[in-house]
C-alpha positions as semicolon CSV with decimal commas, in nm:
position;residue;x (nm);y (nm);z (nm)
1;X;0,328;2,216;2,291
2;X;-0,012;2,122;2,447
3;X;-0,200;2,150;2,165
4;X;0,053;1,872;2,032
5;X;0,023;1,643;2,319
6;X;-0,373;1,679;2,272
7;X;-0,344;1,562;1,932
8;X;-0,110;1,265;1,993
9;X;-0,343;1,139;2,254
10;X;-0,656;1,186;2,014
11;X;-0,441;0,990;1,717
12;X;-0,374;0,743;1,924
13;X;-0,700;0,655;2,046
14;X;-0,860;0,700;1,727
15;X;-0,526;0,471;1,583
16;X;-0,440;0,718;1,355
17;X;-0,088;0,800;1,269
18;X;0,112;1,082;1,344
19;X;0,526;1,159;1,315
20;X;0,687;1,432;1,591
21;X;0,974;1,622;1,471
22;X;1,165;1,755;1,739
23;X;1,474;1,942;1,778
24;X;1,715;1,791;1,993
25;X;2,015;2,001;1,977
26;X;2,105;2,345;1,827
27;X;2,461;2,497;1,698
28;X;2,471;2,852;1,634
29;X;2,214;3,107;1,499
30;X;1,904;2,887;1,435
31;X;1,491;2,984;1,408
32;X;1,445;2,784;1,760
33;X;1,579;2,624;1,984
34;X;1,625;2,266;2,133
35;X;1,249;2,099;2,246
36;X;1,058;2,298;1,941
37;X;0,863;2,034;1,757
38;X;0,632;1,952;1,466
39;X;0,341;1,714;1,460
40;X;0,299;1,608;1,113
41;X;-0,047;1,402;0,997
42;X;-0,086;1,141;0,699
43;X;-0,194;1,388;0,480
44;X;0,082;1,607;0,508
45;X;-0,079;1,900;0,706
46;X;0,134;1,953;1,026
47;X;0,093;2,152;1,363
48;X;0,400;2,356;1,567
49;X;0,709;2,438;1,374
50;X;1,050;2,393;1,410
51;X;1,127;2,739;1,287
52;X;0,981;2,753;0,864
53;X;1,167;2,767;0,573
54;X;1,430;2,544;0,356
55;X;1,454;2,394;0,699
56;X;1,154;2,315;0,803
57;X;1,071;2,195;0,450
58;X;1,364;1,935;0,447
59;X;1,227;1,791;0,805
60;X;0,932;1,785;0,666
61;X;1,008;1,507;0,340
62;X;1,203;1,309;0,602
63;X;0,871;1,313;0,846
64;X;0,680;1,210;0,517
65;X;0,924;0,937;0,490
66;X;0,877;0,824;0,831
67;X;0,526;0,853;0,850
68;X;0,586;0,572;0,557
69;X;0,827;0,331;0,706
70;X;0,777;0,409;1,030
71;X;1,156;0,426;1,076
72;X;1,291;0,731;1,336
73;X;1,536;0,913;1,205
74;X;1,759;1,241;1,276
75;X;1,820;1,499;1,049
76;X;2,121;1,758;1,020
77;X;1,985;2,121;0,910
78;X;2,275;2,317;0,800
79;X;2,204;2,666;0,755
80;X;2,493;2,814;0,771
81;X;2,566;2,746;0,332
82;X;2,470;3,072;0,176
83;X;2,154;3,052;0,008
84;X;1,958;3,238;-0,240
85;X;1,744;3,588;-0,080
86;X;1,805;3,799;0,155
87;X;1,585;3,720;0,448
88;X;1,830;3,418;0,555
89;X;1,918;3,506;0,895
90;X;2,014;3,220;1,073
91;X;2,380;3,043;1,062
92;X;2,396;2,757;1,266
93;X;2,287;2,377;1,243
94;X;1,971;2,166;1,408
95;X;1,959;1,830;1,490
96;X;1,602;1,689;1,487
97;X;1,493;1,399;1,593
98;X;1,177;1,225;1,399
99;X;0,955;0,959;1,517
100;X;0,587;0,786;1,483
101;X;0,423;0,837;1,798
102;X;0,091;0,691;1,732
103;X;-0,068;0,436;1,428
C-alpha cells in the first residue's frame, strides 16, 4: 500500500491523473479482502491488485471509465456464478469502491 500512496502523491504534484480501486467490503470466499486496492494510470497500466482475474478485469473497465468521467463509482464482483476452468476458487462477492484521486 505504500508504494500506492507514493504514487498518488507524485501524480498529484506532477497533476497527473490516477483512479484507486479499493475494496470496501467482502462476502464469502474472495482473492482479498476489504482495504486491498488498485492504482490504475491513464494509460491503463495499474499497480496493487484487488485479487486478478474476471474480477479484477471488470474493476478494471469501470476504473477506465472513471479515469474518463471522473465519476466514483462501486462495483459488485460476483463470483460465486460458475464460470468456465477449473482454477475458480473463490465464491463470494466484493464491493469496490472507485475514485480519481489526483488530475
Amino acid at each position: 500500500m505504500l508504494e500506492l500512496v507514493r504514487e498518488i502523491r507524485e501524480a498529484q504534484h506532477l497533476g497527473e491523473p490516477r483512479v484507486l480501486a479499493t475494496v470496501a467490503r467482502t462476502l464469502g470466499s474472495t482473492p482479498r479482502k476489504a482495504g486491498a486496492a488498485l492504482l490504475l494510470r491513464p494509460d491503463g497500466t495499474f499497480a496493487g491488485t484487488i485479487g486478478g482475474g474476471c474480477g479484477e478485469a471488470e474493476v478494471w473497465q469501470e476504473a477506465m471509465e472513471t479515469m474518463r468521467d471522473g465519476q466514483p463509482r462501486t462495483v459488485v464482483v460476483d463470483l460465486t456464478e460458475p464460470v468456465e476452468g477449473d482454477d475458480k476458487i473463490c465464491g463470494g462477492v466484493m464491493h469496490v469502491f472507485i475514485e480519481r484521486v489526483s488530475g
